[in-house]
C-alpha positions as CSV (number, residue, x, y, z in Angstrom):
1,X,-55.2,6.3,-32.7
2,X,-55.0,2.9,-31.8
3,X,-52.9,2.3,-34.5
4,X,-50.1,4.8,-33.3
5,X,-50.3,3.3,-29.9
6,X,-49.7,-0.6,-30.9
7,X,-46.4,0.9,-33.4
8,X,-45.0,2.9,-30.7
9,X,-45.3,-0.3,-27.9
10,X,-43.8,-2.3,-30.9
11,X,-40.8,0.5,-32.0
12,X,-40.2,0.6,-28.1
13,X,-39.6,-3.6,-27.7
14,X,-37.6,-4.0,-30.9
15,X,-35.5,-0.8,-29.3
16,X,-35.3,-2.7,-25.9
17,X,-34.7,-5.7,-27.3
18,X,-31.5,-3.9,-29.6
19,X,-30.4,-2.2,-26.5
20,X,-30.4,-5.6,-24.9
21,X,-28.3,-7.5,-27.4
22,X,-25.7,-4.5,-27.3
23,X,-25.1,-4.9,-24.2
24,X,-24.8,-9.0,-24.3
25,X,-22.4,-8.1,-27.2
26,X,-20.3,-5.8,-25.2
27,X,-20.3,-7.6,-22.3
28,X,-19.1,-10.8,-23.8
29,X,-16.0,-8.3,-25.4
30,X,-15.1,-6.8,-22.4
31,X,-11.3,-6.5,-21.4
32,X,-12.6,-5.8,-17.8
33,X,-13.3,-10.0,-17.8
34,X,-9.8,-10.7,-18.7
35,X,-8.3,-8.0,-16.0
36,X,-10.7,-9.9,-13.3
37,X,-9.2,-13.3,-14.3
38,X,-5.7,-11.6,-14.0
39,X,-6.4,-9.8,-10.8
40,X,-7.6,-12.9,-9.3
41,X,-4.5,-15.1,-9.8
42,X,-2.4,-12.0,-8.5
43,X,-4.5,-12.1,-5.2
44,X,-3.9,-15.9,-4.6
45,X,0.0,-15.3,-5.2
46,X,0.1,-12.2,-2.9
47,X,1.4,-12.8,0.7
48,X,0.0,-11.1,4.1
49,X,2.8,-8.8,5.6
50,X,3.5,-8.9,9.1
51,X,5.1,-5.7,10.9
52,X,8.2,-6.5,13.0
53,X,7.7,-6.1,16.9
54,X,11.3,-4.3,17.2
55,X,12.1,-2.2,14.5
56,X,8.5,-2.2,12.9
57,X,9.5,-2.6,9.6
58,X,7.3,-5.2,7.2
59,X,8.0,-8.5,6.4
60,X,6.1,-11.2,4.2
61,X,4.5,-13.7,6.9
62,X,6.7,-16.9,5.5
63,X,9.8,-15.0,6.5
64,X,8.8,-13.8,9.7
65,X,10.2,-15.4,12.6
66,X,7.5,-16.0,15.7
67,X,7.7,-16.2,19.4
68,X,5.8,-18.2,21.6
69,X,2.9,-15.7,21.4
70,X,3.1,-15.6,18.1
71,X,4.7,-12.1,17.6
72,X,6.0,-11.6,14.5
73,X,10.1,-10.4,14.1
74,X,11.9,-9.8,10.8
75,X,15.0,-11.5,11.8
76,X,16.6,-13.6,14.8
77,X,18.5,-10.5,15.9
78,X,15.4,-8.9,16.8
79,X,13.9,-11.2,18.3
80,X,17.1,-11.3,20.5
81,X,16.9,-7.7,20.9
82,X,13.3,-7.9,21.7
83,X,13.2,-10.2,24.9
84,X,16.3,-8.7,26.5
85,X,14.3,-5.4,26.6
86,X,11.2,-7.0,27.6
């Protein structure tokens, strides 16, 4: 009896322990680390978009033209058009 017991605790460890090293194994050939590097650089190259206060269209923020409280236009013409109205 005791017997059984001490050869299933030992079949259960050396099948943890195999599960175990699977999963280092696949882990350490998984695409999805490659995709993270990739998606990381994309992030630092992507740009915030600003919405344009007159005709509300996007923009990226380095080609946005600002105001003196900071509101964001997509061109000099709008922000033309923009303070005569307001």
């Amino acid at each position: 009896m005791i017997v059984r017991l001490i050869v299933f605790v030992a079949i259960f460890f050396i099948g943890w322990w195999l599960y175990r090293q699977f999963i280092i194994f696949k882990r350490g050939q998984s695409p999805q680390e490659t995709k993270t590097k990739d998606s990381s650089k994309k992030d630092e190259s992507q740009e915030s978009m600003v919405r344009c206060e007159e005709c509300q269209t996007f923009t990226p923020r380095s080609h946005a033209i600002h105001d003196q409280e900071a509101r964001p236009f997509c061109s000099a013409e709008h922000l033309k058009a923009f303070n005569q109205k307001h």
